[in-house]
GULUMTI-633271 format. One line per field, with one value per atom (N, C-alpha, C, O, CB): chain; residue in three letters; residue number from 1; x, y, z. Coordinates in steps of 0.02 Angstrom, whole numbers, plus 50000, padded with zeros to 5 digits. Atoms other than C-alpha are relative to their C-alpha. Glycine has a CB too. Layout:
BEGIN
ch: (A;...)
aa: (ALA;...)
i: (NUM;...)
px: (X;...)
py: (Y;...)
pz: (Z;...)
//
This chain:
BEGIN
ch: (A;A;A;A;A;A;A;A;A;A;A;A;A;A;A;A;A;A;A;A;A;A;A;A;A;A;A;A;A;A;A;A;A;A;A;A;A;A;A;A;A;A;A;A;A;A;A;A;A;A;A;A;A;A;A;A;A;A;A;A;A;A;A;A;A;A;A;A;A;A;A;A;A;A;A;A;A;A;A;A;A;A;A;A;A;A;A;A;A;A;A;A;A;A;A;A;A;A;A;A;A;A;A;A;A;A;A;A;A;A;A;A;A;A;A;A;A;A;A;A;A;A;A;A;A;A;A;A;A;A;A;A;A;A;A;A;A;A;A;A;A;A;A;A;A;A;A;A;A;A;A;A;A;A;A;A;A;A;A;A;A;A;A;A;A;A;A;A;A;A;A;A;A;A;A;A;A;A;A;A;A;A;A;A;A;A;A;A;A;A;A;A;A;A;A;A;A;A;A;A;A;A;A;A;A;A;A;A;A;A;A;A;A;A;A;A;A;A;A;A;A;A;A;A;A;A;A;A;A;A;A;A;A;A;A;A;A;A;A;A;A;A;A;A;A;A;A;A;A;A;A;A;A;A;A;A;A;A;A;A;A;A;A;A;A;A;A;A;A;A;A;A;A;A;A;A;A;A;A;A;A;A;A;A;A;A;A;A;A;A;A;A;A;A;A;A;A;A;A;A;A;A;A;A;A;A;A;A;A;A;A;A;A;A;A;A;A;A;A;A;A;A;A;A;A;A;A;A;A;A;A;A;A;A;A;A;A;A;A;A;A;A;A;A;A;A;A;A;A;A;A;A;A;A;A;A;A;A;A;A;A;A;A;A;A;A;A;A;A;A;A;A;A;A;A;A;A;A;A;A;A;A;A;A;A;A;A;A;A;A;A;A;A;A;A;A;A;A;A;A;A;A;A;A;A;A;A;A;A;A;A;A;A;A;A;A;A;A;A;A;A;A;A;A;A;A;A;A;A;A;A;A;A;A;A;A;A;A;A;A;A;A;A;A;A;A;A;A;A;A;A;A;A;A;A;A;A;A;A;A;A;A;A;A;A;A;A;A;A;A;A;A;A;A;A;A;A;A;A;A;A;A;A;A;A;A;A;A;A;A;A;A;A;A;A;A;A;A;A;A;A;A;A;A;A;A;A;A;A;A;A;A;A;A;A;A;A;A;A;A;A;A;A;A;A;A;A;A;A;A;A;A;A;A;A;A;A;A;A;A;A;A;A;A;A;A;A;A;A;A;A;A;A;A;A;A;A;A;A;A;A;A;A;A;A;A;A;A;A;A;A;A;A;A;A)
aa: (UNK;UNK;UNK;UNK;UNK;UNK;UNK;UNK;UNK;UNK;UNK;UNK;UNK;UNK;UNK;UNK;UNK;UNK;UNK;UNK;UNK;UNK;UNK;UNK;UNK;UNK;UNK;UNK;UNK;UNK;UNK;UNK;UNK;UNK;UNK;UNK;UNK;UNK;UNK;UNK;UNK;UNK;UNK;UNK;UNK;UNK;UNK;UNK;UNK;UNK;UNK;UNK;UNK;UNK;UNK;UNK;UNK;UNK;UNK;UNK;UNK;UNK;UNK;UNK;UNK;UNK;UNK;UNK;UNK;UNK;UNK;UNK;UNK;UNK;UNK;UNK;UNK;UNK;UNK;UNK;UNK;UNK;UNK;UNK;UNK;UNK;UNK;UNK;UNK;UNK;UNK;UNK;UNK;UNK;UNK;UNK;UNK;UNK;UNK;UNK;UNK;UNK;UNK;UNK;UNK;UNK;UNK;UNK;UNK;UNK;UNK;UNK;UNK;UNK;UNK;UNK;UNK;UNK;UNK;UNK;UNK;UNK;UNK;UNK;UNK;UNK;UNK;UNK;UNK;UNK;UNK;UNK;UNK;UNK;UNK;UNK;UNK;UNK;UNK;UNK;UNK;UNK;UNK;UNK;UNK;UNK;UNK;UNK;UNK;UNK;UNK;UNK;UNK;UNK;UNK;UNK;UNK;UNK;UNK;UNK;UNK;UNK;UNK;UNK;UNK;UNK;UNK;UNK;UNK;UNK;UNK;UNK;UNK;UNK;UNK;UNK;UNK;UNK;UNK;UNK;UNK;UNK;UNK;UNK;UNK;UNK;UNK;UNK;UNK;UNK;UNK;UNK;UNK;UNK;UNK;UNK;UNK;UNK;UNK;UNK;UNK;UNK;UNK;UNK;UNK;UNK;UNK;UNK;UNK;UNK;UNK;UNK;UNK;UNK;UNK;UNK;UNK;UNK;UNK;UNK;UNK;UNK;UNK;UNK;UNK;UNK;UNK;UNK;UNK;UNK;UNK;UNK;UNK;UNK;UNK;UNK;UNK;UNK;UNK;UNK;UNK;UNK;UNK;UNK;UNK;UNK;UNK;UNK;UNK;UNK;UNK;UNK;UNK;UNK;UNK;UNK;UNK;UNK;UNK;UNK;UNK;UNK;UNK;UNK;UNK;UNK;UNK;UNK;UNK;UNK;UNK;UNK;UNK;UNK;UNK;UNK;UNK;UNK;UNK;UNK;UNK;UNK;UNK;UNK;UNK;UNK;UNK;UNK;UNK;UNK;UNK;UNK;UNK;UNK;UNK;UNK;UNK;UNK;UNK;UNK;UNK;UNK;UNK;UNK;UNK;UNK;UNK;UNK;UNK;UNK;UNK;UNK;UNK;UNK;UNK;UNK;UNK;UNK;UNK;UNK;UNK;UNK;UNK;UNK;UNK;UNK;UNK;UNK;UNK;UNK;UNK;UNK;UNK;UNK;UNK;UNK;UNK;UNK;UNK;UNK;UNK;UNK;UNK;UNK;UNK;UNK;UNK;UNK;UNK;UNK;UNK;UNK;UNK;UNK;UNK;UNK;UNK;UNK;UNK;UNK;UNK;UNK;UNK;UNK;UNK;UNK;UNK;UNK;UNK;UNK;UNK;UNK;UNK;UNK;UNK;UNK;UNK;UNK;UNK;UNK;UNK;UNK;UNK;UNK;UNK;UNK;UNK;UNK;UNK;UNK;UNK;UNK;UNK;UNK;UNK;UNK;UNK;UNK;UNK;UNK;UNK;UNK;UNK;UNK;UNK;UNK;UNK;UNK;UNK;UNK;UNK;UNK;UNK;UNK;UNK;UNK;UNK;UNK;UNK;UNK;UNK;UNK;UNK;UNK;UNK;UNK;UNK;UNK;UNK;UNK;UNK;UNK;UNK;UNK;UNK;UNK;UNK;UNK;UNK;UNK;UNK;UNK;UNK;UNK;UNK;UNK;UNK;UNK;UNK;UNK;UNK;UNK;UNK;UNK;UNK;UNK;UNK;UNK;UNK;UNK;UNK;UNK;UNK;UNK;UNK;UNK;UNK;UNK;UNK;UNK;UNK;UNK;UNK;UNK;UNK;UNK;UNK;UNK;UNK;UNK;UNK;UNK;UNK;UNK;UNK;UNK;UNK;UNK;UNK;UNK;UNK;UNK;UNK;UNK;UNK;UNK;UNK;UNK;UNK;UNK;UNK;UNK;UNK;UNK;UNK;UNK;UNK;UNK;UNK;UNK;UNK;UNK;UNK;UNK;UNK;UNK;UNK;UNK;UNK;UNK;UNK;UNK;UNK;UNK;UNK;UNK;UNK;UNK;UNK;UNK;UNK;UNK;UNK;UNK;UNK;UNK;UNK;UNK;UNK;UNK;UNK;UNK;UNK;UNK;UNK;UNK;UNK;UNK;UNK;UNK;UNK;UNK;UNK;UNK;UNK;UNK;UNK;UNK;UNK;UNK;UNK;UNK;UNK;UNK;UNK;UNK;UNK;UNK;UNK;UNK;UNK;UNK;UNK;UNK;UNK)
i: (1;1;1;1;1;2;2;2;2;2;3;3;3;3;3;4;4;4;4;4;5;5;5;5;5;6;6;6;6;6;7;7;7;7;7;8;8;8;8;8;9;9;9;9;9;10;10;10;10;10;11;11;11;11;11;12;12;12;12;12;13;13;13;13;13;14;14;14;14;14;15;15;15;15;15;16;16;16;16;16;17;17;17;17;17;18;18;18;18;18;19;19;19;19;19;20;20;20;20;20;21;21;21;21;21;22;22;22;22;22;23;23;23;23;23;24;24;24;24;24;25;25;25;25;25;26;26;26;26;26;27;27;27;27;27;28;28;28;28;28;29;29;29;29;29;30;30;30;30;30;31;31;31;31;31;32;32;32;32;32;33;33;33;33;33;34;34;34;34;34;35;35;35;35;35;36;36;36;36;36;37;37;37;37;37;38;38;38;38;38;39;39;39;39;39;40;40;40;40;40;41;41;41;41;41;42;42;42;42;42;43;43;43;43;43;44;44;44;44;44;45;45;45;45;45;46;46;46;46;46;47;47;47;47;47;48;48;48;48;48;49;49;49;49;49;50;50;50;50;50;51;51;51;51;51;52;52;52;52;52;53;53;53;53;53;54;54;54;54;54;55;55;55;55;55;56;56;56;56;56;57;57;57;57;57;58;58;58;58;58;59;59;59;59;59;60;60;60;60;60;61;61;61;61;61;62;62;62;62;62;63;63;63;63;63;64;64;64;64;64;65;65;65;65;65;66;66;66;66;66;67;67;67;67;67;68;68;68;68;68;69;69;69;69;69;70;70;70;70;70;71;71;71;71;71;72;72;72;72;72;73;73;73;73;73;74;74;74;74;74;75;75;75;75;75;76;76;76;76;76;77;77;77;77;77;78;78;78;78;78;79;79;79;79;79;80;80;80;80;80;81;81;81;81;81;82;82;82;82;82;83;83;83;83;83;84;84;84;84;84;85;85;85;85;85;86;86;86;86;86;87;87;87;87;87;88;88;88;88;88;89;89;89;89;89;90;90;90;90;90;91;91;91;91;91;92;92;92;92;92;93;93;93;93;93;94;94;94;94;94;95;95;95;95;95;96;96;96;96;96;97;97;97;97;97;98;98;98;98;98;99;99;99;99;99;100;100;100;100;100;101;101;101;101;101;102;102;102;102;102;103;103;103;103;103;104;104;104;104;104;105;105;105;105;105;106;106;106;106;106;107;107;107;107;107;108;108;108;108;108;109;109;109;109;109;110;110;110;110;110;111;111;111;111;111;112;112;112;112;112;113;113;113;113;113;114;114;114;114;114;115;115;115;115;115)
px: (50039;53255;50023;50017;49924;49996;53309;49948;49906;50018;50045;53202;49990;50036;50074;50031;53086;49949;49909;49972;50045;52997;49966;50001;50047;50022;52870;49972;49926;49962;50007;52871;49982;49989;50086;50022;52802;50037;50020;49898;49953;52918;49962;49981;50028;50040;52778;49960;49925;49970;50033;52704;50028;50076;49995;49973;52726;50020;50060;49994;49997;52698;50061;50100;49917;49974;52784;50089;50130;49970;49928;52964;50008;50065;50008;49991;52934;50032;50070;49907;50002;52943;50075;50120;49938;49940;53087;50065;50116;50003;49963;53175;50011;50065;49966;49975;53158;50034;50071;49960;49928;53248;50065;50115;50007;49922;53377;50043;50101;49996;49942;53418;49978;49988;49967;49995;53379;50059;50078;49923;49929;53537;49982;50011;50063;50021;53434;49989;49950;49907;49996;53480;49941;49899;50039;50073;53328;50009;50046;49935;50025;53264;49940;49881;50002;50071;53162;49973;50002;49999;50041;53039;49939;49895;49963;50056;52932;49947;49936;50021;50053;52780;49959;49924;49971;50020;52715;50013;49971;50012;49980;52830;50007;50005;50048;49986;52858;49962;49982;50054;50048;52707;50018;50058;49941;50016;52678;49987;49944;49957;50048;52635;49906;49891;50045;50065;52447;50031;50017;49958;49968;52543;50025;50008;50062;49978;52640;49951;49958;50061;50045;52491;49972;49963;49935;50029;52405;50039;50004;49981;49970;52552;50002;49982;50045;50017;52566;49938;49937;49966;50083;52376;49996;49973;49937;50003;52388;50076;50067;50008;49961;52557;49975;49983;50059;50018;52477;49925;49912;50005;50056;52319;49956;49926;50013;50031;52223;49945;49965;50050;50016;52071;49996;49975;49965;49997;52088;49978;50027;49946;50049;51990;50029;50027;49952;49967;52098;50083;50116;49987;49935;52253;49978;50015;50050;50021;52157;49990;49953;49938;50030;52155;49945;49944;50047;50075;51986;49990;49952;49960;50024;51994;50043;50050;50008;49970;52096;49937;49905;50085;50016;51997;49993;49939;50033;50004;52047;49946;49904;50069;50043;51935;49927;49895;50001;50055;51788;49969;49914;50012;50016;51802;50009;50011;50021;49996;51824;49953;49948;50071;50063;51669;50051;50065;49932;49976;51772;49976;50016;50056;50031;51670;49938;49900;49964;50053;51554;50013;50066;50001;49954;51555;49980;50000;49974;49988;51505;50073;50085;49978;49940;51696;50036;50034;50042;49960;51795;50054;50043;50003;49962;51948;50064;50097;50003;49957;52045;49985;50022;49953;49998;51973;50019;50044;49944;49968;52015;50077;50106;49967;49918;52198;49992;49997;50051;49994;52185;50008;50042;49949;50005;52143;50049;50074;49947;49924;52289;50049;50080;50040;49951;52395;49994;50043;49998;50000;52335;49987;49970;49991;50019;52309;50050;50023;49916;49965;52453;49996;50016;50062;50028;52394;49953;49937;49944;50070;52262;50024;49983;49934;49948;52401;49981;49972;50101;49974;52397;50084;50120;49969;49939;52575;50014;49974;50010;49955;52698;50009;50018;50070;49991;52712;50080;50114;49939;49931;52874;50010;49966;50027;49988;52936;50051;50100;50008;49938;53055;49980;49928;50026;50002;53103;49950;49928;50088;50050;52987;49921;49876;50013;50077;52826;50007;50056;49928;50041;52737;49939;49880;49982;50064;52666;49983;50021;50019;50029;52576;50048;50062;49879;49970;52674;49955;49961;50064;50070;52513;49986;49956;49895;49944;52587;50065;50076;50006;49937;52750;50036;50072;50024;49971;52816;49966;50013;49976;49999;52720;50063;50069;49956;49935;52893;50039;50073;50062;49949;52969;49984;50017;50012;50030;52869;50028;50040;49928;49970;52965;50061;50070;49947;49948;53124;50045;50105;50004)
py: (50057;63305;49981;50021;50016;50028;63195;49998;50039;49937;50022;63152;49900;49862;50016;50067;62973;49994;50037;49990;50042;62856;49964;49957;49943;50033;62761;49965;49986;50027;50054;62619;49925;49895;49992;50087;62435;49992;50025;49969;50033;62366;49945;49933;49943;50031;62270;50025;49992;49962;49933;62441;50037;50075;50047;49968;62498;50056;50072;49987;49923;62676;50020;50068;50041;49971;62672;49992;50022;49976;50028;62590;50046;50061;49921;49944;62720;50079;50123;50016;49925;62867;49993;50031;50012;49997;62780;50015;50046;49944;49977;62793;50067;50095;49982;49924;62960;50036;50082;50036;49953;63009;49964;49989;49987;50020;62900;50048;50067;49926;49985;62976;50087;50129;49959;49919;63163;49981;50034;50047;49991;63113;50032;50077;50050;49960;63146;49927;49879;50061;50049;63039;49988;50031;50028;50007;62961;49920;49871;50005;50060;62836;49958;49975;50005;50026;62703;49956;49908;49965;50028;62650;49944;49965;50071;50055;62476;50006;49956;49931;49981;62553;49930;49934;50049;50049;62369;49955;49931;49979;50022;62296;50044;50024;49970;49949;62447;50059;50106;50010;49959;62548;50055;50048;49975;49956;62727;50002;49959;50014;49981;62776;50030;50050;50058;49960;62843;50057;50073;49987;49946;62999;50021;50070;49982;49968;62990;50004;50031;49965;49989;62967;50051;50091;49940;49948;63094;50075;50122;50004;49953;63217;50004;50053;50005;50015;63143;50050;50100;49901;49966;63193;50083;50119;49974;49923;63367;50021;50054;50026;49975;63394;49993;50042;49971;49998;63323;50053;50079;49944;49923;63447;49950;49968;50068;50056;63295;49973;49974;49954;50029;63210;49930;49893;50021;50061;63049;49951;49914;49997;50030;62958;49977;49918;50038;50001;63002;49963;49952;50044;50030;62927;49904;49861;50042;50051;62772;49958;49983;50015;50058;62603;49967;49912;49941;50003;62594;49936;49892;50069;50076;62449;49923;49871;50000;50068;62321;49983;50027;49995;50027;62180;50035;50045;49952;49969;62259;50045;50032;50042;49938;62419;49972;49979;50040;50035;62317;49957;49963;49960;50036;62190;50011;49975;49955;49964;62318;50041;50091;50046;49932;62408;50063;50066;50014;49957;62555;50040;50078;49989;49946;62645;50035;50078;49953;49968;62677;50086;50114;49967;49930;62862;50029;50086;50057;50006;62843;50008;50035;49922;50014;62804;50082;50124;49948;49967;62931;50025;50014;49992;49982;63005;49929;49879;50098;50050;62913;49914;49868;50016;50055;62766;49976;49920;49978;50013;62766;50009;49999;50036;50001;62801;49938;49895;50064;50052;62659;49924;49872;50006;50068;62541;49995;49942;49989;49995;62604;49961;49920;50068;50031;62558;49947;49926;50008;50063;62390;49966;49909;49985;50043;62363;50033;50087;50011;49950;62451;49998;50044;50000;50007;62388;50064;50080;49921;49963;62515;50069;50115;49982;49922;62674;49989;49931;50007;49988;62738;50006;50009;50049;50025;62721;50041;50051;49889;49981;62790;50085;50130;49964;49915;62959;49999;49962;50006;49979;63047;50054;50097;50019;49921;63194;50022;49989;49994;49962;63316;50068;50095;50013;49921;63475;50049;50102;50041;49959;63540;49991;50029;49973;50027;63455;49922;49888;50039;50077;63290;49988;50003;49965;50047;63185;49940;49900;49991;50092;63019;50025;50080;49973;49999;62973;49975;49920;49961;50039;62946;50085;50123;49915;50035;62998;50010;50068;50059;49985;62983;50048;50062;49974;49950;63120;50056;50092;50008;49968;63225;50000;50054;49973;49993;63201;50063;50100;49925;49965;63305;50099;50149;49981;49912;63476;50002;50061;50024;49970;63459;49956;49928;50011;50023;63393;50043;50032;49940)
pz: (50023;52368;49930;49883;50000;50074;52215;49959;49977;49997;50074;52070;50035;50050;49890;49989;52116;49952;49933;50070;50054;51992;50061;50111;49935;49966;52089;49933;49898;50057;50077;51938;50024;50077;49949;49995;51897;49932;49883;50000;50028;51799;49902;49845;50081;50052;51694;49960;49923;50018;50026;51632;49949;49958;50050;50028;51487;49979;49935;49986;50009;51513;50058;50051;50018;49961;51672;49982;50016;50064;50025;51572;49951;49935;49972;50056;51437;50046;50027;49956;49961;51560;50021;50003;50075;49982;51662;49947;49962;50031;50065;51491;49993;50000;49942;50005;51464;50037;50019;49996;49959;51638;49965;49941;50109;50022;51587;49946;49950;49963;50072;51402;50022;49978;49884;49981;51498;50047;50073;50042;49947;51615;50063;50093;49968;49923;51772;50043;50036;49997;49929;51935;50023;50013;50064;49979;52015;50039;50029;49923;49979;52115;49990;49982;50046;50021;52086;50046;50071;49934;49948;52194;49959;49921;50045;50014;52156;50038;50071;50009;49978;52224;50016;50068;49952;49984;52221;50066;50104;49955;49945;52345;50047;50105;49994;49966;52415;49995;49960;49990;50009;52442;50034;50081;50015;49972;52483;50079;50090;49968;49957;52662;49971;49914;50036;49983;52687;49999;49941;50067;49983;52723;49917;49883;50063;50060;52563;49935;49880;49980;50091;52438;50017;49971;49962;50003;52530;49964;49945;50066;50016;52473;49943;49912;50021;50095;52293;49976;49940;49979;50018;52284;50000;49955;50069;49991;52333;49946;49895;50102;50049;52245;49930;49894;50005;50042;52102;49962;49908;50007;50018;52105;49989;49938;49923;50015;52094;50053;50111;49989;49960;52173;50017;49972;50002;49966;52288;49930;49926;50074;50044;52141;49950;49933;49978;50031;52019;49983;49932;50005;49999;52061;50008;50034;50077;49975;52069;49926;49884;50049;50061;51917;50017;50044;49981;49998;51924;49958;49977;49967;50020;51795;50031;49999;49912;49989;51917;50046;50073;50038;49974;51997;50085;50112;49977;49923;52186;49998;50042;50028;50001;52143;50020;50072;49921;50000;52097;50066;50094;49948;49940;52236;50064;50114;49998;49912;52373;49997;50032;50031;50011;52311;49995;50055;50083;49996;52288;49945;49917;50010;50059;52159;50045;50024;49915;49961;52322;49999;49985;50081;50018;52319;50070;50086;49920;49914;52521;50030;50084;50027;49974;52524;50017;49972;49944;49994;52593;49980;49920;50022;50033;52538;50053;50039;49997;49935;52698;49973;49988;50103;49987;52646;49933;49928;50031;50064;52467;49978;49924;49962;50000;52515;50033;49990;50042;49980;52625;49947;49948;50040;50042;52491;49967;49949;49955;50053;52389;50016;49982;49998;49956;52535;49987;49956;50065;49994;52542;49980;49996;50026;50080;52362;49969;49957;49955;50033;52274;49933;49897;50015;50086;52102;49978;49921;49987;50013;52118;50007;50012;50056;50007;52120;49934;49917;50020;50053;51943;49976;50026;49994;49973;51890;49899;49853;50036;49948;51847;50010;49969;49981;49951;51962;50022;50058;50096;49993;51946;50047;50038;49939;49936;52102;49988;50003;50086;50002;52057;50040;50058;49920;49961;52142;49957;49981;50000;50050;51979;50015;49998;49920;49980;52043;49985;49970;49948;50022;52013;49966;49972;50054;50064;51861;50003;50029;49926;50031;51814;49935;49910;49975;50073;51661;49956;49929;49990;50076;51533;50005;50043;50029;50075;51411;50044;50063;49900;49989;51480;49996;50044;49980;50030;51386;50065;50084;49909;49937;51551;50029;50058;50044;49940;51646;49976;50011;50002;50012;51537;50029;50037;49914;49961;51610;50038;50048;50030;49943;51765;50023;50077;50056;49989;51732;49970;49974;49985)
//
């Protein structure tokens, strides 16, 4: 498995981070998580690799959150990946995967634990 950025381009945490693989000289891919969302499958793995609950991986302050009720706490875990899926604004961003594990980059400087 390579090293993947799942980045937004218009983020400034997530362009800070991609920076840092760059000037560490570590190959990677970058995935526009926006156009190119996660499976259901793959956030569920993020989540658990990350040690993290469903909730957490979630921007709680975009518009989608709010206007999908998603602060219900009825919601499921299934269904709060779902929304991810089919809101990808609402990923926290940016989550890096190396053979070392997986981070959110806030603070960016996180990538560097497992690179």
């Amino acid at each position: 498995m390579g090293t993947i950025i799942y980045h937004n381009s218009r983020c400034s945490k997530s362009r800070a981070t991609l920076a840092i693989l760059e000037e560490n000289g570590i190959n990677f891919e970058v995935i526009n998580y926006l156009n190119n969302p996660p499976s259901a499958d793959e956030l569920k793995g993020l989540i658990v690799d990350l040690g993290i609950d469903t909730r957490s991986l979630m921007r709680k302050g975009e518009s989608a959150y709010s206007e999908n009720n998603l602060s219900e706490p009825s919601l499921s875990d299934d269904d709060l990946v779902n929304a991810m899926v089919a809101n990808p604004i609402l990923i926290e961003r940016p989550i890096v995967k190396t053979e070392n594990g997986v981070v959110i980059g806030r603070p960016p400087e996180n990538v560097l634990s497992i690179i």
